[in-house]
PDB file of N, CA, C, O and CB in Angstrom:
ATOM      1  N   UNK A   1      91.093 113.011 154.888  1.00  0.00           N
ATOM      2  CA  UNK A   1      91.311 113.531 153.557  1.00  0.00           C
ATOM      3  C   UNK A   1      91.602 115.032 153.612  1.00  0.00           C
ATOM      4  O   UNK A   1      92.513 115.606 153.016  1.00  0.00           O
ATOM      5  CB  UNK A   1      90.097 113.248 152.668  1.00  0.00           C
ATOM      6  N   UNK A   2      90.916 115.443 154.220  1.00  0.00           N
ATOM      7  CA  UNK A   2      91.031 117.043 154.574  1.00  0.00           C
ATOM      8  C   UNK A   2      93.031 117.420 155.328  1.00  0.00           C
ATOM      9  O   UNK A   2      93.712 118.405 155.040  1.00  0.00           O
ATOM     10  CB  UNK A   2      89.388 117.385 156.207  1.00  0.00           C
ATOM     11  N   UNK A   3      93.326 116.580 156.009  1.00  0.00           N
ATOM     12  CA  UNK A   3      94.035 116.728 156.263  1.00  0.00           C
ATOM     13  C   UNK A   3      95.211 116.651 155.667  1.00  0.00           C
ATOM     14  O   UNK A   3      96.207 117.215 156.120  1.00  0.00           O
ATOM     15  CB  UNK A   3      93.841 116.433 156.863  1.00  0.00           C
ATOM     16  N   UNK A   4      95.211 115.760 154.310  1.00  0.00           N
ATOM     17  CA  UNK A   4      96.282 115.282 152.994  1.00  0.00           C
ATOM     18  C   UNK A   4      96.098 117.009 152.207  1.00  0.00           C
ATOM     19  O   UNK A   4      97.037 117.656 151.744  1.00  0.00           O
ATOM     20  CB  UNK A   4      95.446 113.444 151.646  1.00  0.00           C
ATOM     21  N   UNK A   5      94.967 117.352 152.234  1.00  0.00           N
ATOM     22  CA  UNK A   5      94.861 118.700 151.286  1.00  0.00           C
ATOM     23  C   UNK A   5      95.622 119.904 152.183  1.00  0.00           C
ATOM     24  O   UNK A   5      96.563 120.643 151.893  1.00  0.00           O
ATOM     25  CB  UNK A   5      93.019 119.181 150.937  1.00  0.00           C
ATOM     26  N   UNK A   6      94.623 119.749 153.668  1.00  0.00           N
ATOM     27  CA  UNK A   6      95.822 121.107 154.124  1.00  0.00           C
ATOM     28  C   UNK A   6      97.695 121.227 154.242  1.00  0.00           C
ATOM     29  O   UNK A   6      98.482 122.156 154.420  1.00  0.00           O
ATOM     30  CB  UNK A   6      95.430 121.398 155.716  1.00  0.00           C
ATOM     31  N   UNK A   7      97.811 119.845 154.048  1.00  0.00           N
ATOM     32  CA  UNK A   7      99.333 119.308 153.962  1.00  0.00           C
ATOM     33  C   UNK A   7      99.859 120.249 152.845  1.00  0.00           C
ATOM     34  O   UNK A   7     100.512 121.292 152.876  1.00  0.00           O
ATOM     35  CB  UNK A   7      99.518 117.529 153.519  1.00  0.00           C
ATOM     36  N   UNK A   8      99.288 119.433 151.762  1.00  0.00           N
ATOM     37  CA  UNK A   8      99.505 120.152 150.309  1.00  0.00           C
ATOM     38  C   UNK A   8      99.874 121.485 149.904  1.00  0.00           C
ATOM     39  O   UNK A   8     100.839 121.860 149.238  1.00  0.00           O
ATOM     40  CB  UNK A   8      98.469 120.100 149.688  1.00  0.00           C
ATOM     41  N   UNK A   9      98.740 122.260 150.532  1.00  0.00           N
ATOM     42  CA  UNK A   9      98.549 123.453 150.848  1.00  0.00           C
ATOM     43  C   UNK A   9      99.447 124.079 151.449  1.00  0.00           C
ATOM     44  O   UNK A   9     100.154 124.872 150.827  1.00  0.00           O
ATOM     45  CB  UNK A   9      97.653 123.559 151.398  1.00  0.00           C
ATOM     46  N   UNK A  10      99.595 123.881 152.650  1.00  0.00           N
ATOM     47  CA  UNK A  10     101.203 124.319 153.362  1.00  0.00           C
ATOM     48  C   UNK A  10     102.239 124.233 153.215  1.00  0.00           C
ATOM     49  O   UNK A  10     103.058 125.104 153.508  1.00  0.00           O
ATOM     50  CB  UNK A  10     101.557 124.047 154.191  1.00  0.00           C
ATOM     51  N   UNK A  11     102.569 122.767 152.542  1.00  0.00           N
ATOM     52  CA  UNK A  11     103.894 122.475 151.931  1.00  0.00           C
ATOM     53  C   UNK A  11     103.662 122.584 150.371  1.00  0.00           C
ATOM     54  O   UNK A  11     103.385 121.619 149.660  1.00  0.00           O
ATOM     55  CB  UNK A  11     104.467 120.962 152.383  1.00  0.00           C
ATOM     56  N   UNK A  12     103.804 123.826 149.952  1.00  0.00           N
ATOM     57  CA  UNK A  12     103.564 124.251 148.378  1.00  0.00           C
ATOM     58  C   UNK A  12     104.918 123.726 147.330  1.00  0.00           C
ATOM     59  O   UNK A  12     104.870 123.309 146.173  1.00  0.00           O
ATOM     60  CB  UNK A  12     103.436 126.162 148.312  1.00  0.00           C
ATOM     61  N   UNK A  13     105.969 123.912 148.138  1.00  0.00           N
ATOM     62  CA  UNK A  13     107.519 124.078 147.503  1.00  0.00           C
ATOM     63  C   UNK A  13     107.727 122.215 147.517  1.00  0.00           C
ATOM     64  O   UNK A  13     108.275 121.855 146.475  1.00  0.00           O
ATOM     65  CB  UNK A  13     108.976 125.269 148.837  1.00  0.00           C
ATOM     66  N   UNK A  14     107.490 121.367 148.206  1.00  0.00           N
ATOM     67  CA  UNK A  14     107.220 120.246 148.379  1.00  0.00           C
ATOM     68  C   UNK A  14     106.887 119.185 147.586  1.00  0.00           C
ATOM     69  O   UNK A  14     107.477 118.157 147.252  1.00  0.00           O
ATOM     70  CB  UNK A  14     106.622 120.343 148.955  1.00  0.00           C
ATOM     71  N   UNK A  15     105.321 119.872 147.252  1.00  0.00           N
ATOM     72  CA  UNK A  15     104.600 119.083 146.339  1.00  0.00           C
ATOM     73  C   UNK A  15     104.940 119.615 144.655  1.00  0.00           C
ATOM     74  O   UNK A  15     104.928 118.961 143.612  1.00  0.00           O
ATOM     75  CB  UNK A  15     102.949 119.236 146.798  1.00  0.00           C
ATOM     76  N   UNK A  16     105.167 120.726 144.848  1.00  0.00           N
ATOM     77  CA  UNK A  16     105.560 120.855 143.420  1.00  0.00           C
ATOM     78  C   UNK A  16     107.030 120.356 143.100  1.00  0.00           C
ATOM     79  O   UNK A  16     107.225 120.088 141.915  1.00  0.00           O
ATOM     80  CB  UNK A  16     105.427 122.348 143.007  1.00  0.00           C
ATOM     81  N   UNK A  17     108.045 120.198 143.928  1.00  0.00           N
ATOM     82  CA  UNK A  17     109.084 119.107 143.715  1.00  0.00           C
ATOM     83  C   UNK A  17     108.726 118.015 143.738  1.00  0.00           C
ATOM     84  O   UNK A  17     109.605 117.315 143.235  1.00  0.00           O
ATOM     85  CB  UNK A  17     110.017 119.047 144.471  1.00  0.00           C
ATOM     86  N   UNK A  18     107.917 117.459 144.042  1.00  0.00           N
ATOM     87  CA  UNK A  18     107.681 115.872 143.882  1.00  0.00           C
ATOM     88  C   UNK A  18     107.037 116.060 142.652  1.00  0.00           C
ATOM     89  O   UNK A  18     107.733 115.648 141.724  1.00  0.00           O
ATOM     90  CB  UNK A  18     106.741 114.978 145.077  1.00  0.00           C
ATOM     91  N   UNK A  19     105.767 116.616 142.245  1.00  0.00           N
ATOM     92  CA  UNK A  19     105.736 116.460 140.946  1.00  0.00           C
ATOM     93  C   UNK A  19     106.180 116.802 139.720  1.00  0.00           C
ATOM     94  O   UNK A  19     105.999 116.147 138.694  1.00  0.00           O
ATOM     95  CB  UNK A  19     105.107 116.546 140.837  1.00  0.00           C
ATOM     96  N   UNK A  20     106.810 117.911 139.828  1.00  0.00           N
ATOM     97  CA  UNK A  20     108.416 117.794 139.378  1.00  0.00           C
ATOM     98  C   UNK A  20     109.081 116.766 138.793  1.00  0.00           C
ATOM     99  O   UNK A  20     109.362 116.586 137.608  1.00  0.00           O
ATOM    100  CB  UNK A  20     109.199 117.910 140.356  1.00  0.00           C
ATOM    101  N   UNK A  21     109.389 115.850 140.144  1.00  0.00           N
ATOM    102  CA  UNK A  21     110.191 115.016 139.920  1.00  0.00           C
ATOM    103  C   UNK A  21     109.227 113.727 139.317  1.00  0.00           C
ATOM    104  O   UNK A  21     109.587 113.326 138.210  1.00  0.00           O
ATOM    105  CB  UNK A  21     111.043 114.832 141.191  1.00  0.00           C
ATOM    106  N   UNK A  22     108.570 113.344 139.655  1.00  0.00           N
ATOM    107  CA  UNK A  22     107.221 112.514 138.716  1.00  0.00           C
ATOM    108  C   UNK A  22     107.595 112.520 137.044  1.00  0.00           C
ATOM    109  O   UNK A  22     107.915 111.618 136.270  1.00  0.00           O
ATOM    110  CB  UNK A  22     105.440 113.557 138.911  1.00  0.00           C
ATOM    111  N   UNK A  23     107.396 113.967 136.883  1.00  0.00           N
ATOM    112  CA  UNK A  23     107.320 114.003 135.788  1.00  0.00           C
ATOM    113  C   UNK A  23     108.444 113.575 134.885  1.00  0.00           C
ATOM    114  O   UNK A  23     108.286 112.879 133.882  1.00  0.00           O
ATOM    115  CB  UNK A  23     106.961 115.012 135.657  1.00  0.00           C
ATOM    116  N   UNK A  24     109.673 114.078 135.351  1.00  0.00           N
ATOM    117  CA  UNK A  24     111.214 114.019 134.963  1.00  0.00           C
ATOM    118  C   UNK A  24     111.653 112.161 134.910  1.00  0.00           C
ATOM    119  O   UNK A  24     112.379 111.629 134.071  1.00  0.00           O
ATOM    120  CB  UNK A  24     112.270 115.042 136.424  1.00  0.00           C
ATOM    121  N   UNK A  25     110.932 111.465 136.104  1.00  0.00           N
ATOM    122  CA  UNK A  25     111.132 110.136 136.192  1.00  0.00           C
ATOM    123  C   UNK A  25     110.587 109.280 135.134  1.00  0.00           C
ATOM    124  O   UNK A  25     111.020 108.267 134.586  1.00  0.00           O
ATOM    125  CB  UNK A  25     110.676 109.748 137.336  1.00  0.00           C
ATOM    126  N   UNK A  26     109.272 110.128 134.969  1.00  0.00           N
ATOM    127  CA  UNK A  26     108.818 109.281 133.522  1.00  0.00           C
ATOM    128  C   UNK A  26     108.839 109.766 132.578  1.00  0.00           C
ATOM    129  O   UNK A  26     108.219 109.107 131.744  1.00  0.00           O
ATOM    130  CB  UNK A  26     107.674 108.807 133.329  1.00  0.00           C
ATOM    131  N   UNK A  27     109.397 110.956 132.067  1.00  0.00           N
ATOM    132  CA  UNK A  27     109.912 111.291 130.872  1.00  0.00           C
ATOM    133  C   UNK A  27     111.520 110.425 130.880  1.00  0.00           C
ATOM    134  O   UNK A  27     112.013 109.809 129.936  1.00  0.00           O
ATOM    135  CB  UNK A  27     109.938 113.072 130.763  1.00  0.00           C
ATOM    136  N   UNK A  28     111.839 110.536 131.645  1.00  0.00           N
ATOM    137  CA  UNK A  28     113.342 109.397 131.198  1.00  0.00           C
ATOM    138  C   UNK A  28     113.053 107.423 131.601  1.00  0.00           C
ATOM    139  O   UNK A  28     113.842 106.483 131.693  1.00  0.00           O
ATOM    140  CB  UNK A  28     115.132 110.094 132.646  1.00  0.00           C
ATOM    141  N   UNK A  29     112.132 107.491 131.686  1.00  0.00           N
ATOM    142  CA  UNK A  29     111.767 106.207 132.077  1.00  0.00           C
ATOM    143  C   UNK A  29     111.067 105.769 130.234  1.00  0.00           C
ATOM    144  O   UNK A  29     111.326 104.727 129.631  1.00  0.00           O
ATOM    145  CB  UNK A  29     110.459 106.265 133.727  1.00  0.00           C
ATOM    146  N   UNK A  30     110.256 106.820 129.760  1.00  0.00           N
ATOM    147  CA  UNK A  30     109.356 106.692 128.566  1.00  0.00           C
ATOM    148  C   UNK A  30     110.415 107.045 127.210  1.00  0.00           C
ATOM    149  O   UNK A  30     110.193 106.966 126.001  1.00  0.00           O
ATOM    150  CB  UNK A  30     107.924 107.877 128.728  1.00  0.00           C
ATOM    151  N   UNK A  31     111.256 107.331 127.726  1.00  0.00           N
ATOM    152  CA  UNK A  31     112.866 107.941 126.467  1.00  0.00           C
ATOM    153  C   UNK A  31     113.987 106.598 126.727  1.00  0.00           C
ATOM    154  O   UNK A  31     114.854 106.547 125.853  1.00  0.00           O
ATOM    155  CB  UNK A  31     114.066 110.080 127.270  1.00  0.00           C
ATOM    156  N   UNK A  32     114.086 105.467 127.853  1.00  0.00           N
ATOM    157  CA  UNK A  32     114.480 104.777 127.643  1.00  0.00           C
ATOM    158  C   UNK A  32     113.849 103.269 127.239  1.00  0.00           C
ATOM    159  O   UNK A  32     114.440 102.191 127.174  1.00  0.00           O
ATOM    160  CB  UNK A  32     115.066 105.032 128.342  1.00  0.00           C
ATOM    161  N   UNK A  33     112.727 103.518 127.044  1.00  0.00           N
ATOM    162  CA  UNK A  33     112.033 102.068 126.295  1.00  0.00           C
ATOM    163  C   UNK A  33     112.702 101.364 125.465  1.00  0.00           C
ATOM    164  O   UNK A  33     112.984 102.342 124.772  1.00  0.00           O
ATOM    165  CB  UNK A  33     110.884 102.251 125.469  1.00  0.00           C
ATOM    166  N   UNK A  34     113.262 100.419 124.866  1.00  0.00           N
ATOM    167  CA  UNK A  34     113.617 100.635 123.671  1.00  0.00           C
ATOM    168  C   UNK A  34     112.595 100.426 122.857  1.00  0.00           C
ATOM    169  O   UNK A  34     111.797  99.552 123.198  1.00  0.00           O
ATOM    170  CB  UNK A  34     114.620  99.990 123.346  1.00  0.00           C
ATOM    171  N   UNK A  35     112.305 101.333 121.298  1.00  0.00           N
ATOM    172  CA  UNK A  35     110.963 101.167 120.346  1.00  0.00           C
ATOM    173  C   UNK A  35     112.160 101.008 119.127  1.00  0.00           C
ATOM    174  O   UNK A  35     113.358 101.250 118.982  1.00  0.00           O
ATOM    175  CB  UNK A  35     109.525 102.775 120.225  1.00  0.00           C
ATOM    176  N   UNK A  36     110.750 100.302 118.172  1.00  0.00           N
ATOM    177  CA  UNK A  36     111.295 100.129 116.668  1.00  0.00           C
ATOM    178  C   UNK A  36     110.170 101.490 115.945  1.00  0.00           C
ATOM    179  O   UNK A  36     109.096 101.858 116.419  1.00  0.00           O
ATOM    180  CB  UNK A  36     110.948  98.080 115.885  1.00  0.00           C
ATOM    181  N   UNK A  37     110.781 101.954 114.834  1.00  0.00           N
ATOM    182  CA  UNK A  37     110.253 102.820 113.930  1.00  0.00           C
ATOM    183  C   UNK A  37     109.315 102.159 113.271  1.00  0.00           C
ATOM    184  O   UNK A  37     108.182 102.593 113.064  1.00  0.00           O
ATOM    185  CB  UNK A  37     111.141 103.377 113.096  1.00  0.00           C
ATOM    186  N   UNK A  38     109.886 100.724 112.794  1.00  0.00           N
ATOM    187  CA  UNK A  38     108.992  99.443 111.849  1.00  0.00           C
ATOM    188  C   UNK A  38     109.001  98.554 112.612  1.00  0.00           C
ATOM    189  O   UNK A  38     110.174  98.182 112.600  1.00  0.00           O
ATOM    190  CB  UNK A  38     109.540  98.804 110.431  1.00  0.00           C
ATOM    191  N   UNK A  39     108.394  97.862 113.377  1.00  0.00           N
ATOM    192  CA  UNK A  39     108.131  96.594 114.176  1.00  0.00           C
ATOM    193  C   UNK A  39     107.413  95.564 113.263  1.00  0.00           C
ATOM    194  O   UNK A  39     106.309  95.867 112.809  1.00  0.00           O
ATOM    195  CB  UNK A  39     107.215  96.906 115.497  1.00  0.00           C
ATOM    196  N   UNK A  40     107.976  94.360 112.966  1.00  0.00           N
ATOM    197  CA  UNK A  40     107.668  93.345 111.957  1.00  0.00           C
ATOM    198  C   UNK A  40     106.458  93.186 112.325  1.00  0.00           C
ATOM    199  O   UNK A  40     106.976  92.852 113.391  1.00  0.00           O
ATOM    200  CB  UNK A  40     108.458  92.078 111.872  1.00  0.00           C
ATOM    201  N   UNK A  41     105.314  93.087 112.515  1.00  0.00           N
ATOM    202  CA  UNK A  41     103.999  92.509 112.579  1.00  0.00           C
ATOM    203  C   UNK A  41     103.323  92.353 111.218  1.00  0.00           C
ATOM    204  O   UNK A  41     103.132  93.043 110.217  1.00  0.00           O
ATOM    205  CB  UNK A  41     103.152  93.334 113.458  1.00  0.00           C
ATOM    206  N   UNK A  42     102.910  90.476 111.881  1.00  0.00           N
ATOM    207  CA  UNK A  42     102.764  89.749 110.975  1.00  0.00           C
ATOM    208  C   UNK A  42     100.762  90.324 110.299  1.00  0.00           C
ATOM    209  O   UNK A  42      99.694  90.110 110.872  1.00  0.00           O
ATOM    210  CB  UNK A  42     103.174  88.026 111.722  1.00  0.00           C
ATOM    211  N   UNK A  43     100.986  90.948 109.138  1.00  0.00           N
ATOM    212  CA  UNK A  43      99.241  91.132 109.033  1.00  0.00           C
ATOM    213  C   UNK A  43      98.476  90.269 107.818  1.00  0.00           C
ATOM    214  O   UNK A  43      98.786  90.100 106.638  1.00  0.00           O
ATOM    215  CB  UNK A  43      98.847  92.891 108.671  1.00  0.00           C
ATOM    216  N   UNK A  44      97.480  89.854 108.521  1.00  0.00           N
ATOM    217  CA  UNK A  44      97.079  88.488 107.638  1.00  0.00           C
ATOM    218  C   UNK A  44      96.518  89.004 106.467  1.00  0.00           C
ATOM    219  O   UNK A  44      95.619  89.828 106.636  1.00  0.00           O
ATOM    220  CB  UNK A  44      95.958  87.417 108.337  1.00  0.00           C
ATOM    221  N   UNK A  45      96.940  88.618 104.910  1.00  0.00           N
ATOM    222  CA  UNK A  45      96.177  89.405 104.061  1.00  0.00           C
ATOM    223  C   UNK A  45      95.901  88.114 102.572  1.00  0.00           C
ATOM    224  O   UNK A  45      96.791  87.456 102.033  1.00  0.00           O
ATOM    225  CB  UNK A  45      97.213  91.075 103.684  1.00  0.00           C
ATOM    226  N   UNK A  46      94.858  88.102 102.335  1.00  0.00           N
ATOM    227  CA  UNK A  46      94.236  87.415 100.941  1.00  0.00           C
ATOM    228  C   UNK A  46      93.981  87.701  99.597  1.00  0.00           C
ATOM    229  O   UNK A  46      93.264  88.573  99.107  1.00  0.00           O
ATOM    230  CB  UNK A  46      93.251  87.151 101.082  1.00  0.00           C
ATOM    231  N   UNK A  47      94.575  86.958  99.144  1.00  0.00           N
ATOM    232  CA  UNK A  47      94.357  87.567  97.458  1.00  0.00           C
ATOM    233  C   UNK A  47      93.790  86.760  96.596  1.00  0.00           C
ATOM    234  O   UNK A  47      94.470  85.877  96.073  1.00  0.00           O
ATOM    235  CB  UNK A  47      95.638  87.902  96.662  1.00  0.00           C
ATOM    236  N   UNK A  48      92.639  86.889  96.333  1.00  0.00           N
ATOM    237  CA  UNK A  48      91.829  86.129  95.528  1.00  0.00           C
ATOM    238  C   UNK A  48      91.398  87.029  94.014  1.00  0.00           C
ATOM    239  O   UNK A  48      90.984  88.188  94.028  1.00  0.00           O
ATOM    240  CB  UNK A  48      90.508  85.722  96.506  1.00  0.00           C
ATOM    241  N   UNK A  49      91.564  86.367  93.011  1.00  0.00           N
ATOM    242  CA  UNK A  49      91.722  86.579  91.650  1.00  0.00           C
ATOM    243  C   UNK A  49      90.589  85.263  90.621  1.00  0.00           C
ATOM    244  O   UNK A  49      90.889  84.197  90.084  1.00  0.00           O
ATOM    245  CB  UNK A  49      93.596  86.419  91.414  1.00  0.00           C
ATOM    246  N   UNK A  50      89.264  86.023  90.734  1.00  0.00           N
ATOM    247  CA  UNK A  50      88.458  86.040  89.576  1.00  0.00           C
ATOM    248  C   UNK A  50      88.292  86.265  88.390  1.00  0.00           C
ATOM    249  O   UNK A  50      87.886  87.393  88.109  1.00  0.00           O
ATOM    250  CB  UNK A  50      87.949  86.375  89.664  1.00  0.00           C
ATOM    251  N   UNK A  51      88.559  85.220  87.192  1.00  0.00           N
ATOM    252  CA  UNK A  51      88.266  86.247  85.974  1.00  0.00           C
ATOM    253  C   UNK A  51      87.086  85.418  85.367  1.00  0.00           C
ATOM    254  O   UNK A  51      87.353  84.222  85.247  1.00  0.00           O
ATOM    255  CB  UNK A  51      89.690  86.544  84.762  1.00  0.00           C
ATOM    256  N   UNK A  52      86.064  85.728  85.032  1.00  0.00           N
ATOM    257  CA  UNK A  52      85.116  84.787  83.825  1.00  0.00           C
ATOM    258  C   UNK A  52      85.427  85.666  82.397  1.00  0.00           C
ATOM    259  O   UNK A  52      85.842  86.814  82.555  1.00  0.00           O
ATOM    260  CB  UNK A  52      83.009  84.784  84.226  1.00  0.00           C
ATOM    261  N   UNK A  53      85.236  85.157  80.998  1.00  0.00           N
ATOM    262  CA  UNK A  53      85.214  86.030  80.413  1.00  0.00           C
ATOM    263  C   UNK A  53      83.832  86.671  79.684  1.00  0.00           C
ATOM    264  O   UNK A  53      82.868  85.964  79.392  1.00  0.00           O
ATOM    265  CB  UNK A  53      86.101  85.718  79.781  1.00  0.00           C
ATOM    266  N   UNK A  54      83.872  87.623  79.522  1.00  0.00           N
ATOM    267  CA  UNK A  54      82.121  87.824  78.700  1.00  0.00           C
ATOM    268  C   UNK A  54      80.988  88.475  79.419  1.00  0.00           C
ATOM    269  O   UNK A  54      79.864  88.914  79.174  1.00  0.00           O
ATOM    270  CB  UNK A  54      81.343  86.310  78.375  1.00  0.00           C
ATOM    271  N   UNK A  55      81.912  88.314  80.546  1.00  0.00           N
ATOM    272  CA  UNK A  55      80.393  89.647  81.575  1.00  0.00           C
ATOM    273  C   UNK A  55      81.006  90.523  81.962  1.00  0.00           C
ATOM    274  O   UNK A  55      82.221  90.556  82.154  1.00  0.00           O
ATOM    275  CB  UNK A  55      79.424  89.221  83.201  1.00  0.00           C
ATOM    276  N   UNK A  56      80.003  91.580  82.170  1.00  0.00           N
ATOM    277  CA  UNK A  56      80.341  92.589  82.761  1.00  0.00           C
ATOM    278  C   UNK A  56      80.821  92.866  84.553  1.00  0.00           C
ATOM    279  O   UNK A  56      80.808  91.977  85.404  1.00  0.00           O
ATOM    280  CB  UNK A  56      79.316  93.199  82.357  1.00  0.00           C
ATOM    281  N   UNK A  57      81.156  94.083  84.754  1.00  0.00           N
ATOM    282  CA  UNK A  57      82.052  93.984  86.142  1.00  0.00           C
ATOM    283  C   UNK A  57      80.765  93.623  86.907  1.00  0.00           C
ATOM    284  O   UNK A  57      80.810  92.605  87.598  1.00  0.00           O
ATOM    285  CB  UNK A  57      83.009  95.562  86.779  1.00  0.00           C
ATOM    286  N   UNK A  58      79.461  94.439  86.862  1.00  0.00           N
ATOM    287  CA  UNK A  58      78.225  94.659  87.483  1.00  0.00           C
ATOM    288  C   UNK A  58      78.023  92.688  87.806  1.00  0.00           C
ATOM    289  O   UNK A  58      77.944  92.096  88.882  1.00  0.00           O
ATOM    290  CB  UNK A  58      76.879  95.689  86.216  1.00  0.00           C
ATOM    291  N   UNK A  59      77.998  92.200  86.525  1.00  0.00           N
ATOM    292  CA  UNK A  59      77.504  90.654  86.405  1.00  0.00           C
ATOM    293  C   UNK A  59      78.350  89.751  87.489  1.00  0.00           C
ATOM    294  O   UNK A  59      77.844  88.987  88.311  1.00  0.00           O
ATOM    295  CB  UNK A  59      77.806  90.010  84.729  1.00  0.00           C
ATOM    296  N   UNK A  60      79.965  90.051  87.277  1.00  0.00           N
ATOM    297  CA  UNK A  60      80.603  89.682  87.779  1.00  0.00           C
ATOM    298  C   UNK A  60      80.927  89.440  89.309  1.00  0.00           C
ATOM    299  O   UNK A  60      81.384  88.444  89.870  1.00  0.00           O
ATOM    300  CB  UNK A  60      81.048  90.076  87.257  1.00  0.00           C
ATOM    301  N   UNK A  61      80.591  90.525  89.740  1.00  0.00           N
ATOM    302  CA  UNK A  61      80.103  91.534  91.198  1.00  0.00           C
ATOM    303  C   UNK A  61      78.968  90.376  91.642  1.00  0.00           C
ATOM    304  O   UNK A  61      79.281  89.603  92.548  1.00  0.00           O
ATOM    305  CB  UNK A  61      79.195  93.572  90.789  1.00  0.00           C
ATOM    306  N   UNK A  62      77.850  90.275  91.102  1.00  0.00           N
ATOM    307  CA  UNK A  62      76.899  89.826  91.107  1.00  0.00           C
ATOM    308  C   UNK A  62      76.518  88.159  91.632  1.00  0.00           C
ATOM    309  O   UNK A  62      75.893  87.631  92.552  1.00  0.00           O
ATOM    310  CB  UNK A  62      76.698  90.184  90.003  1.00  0.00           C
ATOM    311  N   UNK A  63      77.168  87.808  90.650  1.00  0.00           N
ATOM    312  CA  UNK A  63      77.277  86.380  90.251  1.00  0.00           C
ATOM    313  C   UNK A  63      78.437  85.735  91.051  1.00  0.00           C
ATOM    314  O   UNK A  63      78.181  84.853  91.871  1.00  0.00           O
ATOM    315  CB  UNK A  63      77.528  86.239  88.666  1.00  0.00           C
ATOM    316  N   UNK A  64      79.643  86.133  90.844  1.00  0.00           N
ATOM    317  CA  UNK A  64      81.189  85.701  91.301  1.00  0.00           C
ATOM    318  C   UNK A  64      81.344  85.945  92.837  1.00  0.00           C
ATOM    319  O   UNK A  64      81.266  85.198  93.812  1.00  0.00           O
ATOM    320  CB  UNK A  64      82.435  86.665  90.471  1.00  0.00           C
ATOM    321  N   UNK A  65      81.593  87.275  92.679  1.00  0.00           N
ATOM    322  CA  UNK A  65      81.813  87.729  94.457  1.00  0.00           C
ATOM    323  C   UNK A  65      81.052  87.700  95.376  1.00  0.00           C
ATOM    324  O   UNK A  65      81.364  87.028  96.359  1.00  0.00           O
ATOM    325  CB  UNK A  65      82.077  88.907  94.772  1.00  0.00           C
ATOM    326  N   UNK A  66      79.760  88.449  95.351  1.00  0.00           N
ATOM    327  CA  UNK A  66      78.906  88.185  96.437  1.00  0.00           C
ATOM    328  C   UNK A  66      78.782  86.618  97.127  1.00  0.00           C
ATOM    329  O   UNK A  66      79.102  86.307  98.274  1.00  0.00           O
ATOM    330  CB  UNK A  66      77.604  88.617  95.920  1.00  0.00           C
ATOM    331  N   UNK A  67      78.369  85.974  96.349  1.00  0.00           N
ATOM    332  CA  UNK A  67      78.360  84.240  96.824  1.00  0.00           C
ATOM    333  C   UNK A  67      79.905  83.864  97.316  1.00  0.00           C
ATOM    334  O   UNK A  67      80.047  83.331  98.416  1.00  0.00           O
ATOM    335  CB  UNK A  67      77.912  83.029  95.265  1.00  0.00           C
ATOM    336  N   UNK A  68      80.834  84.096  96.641  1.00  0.00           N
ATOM    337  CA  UNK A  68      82.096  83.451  97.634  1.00  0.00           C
ATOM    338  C   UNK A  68      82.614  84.461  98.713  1.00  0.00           C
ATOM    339  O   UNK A  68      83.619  84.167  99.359  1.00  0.00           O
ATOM    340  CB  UNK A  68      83.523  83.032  96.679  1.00  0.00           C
ATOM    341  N   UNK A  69      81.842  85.854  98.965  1.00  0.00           N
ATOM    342  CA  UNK A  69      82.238  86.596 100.225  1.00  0.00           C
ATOM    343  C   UNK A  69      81.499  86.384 101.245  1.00  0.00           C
ATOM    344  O   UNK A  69      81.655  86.790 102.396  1.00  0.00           O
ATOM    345  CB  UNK A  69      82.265  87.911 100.119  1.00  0.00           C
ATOM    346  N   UNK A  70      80.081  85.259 100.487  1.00  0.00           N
ATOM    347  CA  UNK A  70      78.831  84.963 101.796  1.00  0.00           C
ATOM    348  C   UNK A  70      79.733  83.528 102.168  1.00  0.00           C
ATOM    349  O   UNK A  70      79.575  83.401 103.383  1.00  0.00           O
ATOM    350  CB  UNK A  70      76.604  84.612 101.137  1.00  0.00           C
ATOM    351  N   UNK A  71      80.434  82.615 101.775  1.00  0.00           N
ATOM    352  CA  UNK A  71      81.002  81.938 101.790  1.00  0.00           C
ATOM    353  C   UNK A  71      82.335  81.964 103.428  1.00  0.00           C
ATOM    354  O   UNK A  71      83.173  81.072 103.556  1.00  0.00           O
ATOM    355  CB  UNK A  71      81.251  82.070 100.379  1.00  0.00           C
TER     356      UNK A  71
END
């Protein structure tokens, strides 16, 4: 291991061209992906619509929703 570091070390102009080039490879590697702005994903969503008439929201809350969200 010691010996990968004094490498490094000596060959300065080297390693900083290779990572250099690292970097440049995956900046044009990460710029040719192709991406969408909006990608269709499907998101699951429910709409459930309660009305009784004659109680309040509190009652309603109470009585209506809690029991069909323990549900």
């Amino acid at each position: 291991m010691n010996a990968l570091i004094d490498a490094a070390f000596s060959h300065t102009r080297t390693v900083a061209l290779a990572f250099v080039m690292i970097i440049v490879m995956g900046a044009v590697a990460y710029l040719s992906i192709p991406k969408e702005s909006e990608p269709d994903i499907p998101i699951p969503t429910i709409y459930v619509s309660m009305t009784y008439e004659g109680i309040s929201p509190e009652d309603s809350e109470r009585l209506l929703i809690r029991p069909m969200e323990k549900e």
